[in-house]
N, C-alpha and C positions, 0 to 999 in steps of 0.2 A: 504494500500500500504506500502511497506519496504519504511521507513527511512532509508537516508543517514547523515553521520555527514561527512564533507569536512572542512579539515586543510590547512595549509601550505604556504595559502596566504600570502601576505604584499605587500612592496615594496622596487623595484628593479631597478638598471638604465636602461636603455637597450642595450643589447649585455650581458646583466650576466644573470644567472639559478635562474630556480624556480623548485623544486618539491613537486607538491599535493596530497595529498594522501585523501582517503575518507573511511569508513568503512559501513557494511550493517546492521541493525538490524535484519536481517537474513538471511539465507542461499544465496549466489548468485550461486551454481552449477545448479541450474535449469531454472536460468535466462537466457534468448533466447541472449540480447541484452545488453550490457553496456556499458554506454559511459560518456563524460566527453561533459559539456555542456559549454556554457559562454554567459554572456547576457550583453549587453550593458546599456547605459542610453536607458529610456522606451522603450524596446526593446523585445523580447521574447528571450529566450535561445535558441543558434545554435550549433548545433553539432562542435566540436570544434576535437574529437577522440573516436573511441570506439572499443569493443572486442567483436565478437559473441561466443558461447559458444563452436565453434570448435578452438579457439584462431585466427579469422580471427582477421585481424585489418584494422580498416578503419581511414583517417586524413582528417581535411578540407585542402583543395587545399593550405591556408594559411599558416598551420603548418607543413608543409611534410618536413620534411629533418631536422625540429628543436623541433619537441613535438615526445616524447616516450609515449607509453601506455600500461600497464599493469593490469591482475586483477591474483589476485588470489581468489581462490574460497576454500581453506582450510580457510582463514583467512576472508570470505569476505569482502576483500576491493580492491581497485585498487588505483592506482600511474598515476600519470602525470609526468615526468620530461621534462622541458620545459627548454630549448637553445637557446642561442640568440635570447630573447626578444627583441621585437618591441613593441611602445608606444599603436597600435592595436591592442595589445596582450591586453590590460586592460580590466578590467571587473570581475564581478562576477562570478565564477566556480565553477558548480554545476555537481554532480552525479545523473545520476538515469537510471532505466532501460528504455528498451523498452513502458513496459505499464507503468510506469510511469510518461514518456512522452506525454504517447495518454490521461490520463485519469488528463493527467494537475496538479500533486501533484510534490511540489520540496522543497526541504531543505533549509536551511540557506546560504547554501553556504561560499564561503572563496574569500574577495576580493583582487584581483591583481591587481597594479598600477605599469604600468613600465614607468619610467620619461625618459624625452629623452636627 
């Protein structure tokens, strides 16, 4: 499965910006599905935003009006820029495609702590 390497985490108060960015060890132009994942304590990873490969984009209910999502597929990688964080915005945020998701394989990811 394609490795993800995901940056750009830290911590930030809430109501200020974060943007993530993640890169693909290989090509993402023929990936169906990408998205931006985030996992809580003992938790699984939820769809947090993603891009299908006609530049749809889709947001959880949570993020809509405050998370951006972008991939580029010359460079593969995609962006998060994320607006007015909320403390439920924390967590671990991870890349990975569609079957990367079904067949359970996920990167290191990049932690975000937003304080309130």
């Amino acid at each position: 499965q394609v490795r993800w390497v995901e940056s750009g985490g830290g911590l930030v108060e809430a109501g200020g910006p974060l943007r993530l960015s993640c890169v693909a060890a290989a090509s993402t132009r023929n990936m169906n599905y990408v998205g931006w994942y985030r996992r809580g304590p003992g938790k699984q990873p939820d769809l947090v935003a993603g891009v299908n490969r006609n530049g749809d984009v889709n947001y959880a209910d949570s993020v809509k009006g405050r998370f951006t999502v972008s991939r580029d597929n010359d460079k593969n990688t995609m962006t998060l820029q994320m607006n007015n964080l909320k403390p439920e915005d924390s967590g671990v945020y991870y890349c990975n495609s569609d079957i990367g998701v079904y067949v359970d394989r996920w990167g290191q990811g990049t932690q975000v702590i937003v304080s309130s």
